[in-house]
C-alpha positions as CSV (number, residue, x, y, z in Angstrom):
1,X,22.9,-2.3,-0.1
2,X,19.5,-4.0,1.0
3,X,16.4,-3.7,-1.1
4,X,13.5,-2.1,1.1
5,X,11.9,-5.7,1.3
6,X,15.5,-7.0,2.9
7,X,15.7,-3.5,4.9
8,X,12.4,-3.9,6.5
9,X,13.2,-7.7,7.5
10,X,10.7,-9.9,4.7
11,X,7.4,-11.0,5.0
12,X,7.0,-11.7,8.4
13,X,7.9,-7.7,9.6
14,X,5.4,-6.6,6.5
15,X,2.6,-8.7,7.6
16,X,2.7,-7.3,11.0
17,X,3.0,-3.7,9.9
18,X,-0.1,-4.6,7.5
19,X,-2.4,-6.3,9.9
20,X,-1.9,-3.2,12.2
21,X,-2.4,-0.8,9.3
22,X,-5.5,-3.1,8.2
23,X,-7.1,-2.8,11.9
24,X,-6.3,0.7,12.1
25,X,-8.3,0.8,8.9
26,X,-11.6,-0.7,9.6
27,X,-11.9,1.3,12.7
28,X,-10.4,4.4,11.4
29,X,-13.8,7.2,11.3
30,X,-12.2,8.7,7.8
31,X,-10.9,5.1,6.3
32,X,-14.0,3.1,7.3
33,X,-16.4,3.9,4.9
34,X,-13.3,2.3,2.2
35,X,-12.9,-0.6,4.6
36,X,-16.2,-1.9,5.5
37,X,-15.3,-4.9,6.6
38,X,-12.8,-7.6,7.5
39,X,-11.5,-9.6,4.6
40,X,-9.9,-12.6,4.8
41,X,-7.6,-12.1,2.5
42,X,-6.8,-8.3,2.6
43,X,-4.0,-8.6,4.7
44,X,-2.1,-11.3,2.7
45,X,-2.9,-8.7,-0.3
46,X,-1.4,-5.9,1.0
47,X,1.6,-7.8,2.2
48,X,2.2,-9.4,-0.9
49,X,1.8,-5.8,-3.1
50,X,4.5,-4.2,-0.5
51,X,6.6,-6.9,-0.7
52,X,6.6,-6.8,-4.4
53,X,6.8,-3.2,-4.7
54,X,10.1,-3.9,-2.2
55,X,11.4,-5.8,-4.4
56,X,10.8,-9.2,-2.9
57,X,8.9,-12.1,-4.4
58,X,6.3,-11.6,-7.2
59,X,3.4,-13.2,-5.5
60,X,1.2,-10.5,-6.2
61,X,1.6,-10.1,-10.0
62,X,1.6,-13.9,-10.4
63,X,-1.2,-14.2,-8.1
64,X,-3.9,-11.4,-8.9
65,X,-2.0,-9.2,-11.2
66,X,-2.1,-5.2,-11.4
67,X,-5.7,-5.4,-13.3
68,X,-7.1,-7.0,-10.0
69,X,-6.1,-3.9,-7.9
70,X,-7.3,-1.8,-10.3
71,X,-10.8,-3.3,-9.9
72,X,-10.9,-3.2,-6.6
73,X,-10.1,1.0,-6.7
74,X,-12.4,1.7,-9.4
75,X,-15.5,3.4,-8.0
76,X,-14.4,4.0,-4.7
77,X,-14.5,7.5,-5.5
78,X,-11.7,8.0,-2.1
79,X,-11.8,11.3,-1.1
80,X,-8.8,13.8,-0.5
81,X,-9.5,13.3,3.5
82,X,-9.6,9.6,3.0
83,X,-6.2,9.7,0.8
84,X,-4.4,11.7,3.1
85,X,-5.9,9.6,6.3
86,X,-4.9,6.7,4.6
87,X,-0.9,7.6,4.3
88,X,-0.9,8.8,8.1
89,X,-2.2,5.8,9.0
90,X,-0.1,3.6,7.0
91,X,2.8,5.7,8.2
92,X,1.9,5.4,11.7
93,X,1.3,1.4,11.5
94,X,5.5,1.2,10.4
95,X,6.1,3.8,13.0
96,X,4.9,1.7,15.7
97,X,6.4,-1.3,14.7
98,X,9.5,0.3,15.0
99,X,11.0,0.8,11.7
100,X,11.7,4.3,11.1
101,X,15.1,4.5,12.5
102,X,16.7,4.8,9.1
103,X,15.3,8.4,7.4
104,X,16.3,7.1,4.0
105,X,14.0,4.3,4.4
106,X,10.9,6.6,6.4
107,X,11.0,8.8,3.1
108,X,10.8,5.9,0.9
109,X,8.2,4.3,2.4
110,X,6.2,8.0,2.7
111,X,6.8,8.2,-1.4
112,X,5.9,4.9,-1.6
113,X,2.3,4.8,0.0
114,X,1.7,8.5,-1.2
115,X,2.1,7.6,-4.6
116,X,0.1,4.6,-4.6
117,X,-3.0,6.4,-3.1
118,X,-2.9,9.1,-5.2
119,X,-3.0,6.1,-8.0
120,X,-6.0,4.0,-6.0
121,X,-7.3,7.9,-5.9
122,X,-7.6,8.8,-9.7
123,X,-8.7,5.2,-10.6
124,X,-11.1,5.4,-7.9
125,X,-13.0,8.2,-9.9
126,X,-12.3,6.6,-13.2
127,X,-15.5,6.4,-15.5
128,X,-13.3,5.2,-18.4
129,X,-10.0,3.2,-18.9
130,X,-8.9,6.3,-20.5
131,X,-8.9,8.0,-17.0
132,X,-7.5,5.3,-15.0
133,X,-4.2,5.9,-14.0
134,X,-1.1,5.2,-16.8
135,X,0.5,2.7,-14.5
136,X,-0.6,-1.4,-14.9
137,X,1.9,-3.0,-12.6
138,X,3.8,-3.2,-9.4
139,X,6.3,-0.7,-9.2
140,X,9.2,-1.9,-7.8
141,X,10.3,1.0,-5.4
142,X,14.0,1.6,-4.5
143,X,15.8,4.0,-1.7
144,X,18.5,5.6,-1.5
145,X,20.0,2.3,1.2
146,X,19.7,0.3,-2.1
């Protein structure tokens, strides 16, 4: 069976879905306030991160490493409205582009970016290492195609 990143079609499909999610995002009247503005290189982040976490290539771990995205979280301090805002919109970005056919893979994809906000959450509001979350690298997510 496929690994997510194969299901979903590689890079190319991901970048799309995360350049809609992305300007979704900075428009978004909950999300804005965490996306303030355009990045250059936010998109290629979050592509590489899913892809990763899809089990494609490392890119993101050889290229910023977990540490990185947990600097970027830390005082945040994202909200519950933002968190939950954040998976329908990323839910909604691979809706529209058409993935969700397979339930398997909408579920793993809804554990997937549920589970990483409620991580980008807690280490949002981390004063201390101590209360950041336990995790300090990619997970490499699997479904039950795999």
């Amino acid at each position: 069976m496929p690994s997510l990143f194969e299901h979903v079609g590689g890079d190319a499909v991901l970048h799309r879905v995360e350049t809609a999610f992305y300007d979704k995002a900075l428009a978004d009247p909950v999300l804005k306030t965490l996306f303030t503005e355009r990045l250059p290189d936010h998109v290629d982040h979050l592509t590489w991160f899913t892809a990763e976490s899809f089990g494609g290539p490392d890119r993101f771990s050889r290229a910023l490493g977990f540490d990185y995205l947990i600097a970027v979280h830390r005082s945040l301090a994202i909200t519950d409205a933002q968190r939950e805002r954040f998976i329908e919109v990323y839910m909604e970005s691979f809706e529209e582009a058409g993935l969700f056919d397979n339930p398997d893979f909408r579920q793993a994809v809804y554990e997937h970016v549920s589970f990483g906000a409620q991580v980008a959450q807690q280490n949002s509001h981390a004063k201390t290492d101590a209360q950041l979350h336990p995790i300090r690298e990619v997970p490499h997510w699997t479904w039950a195609g795999d």
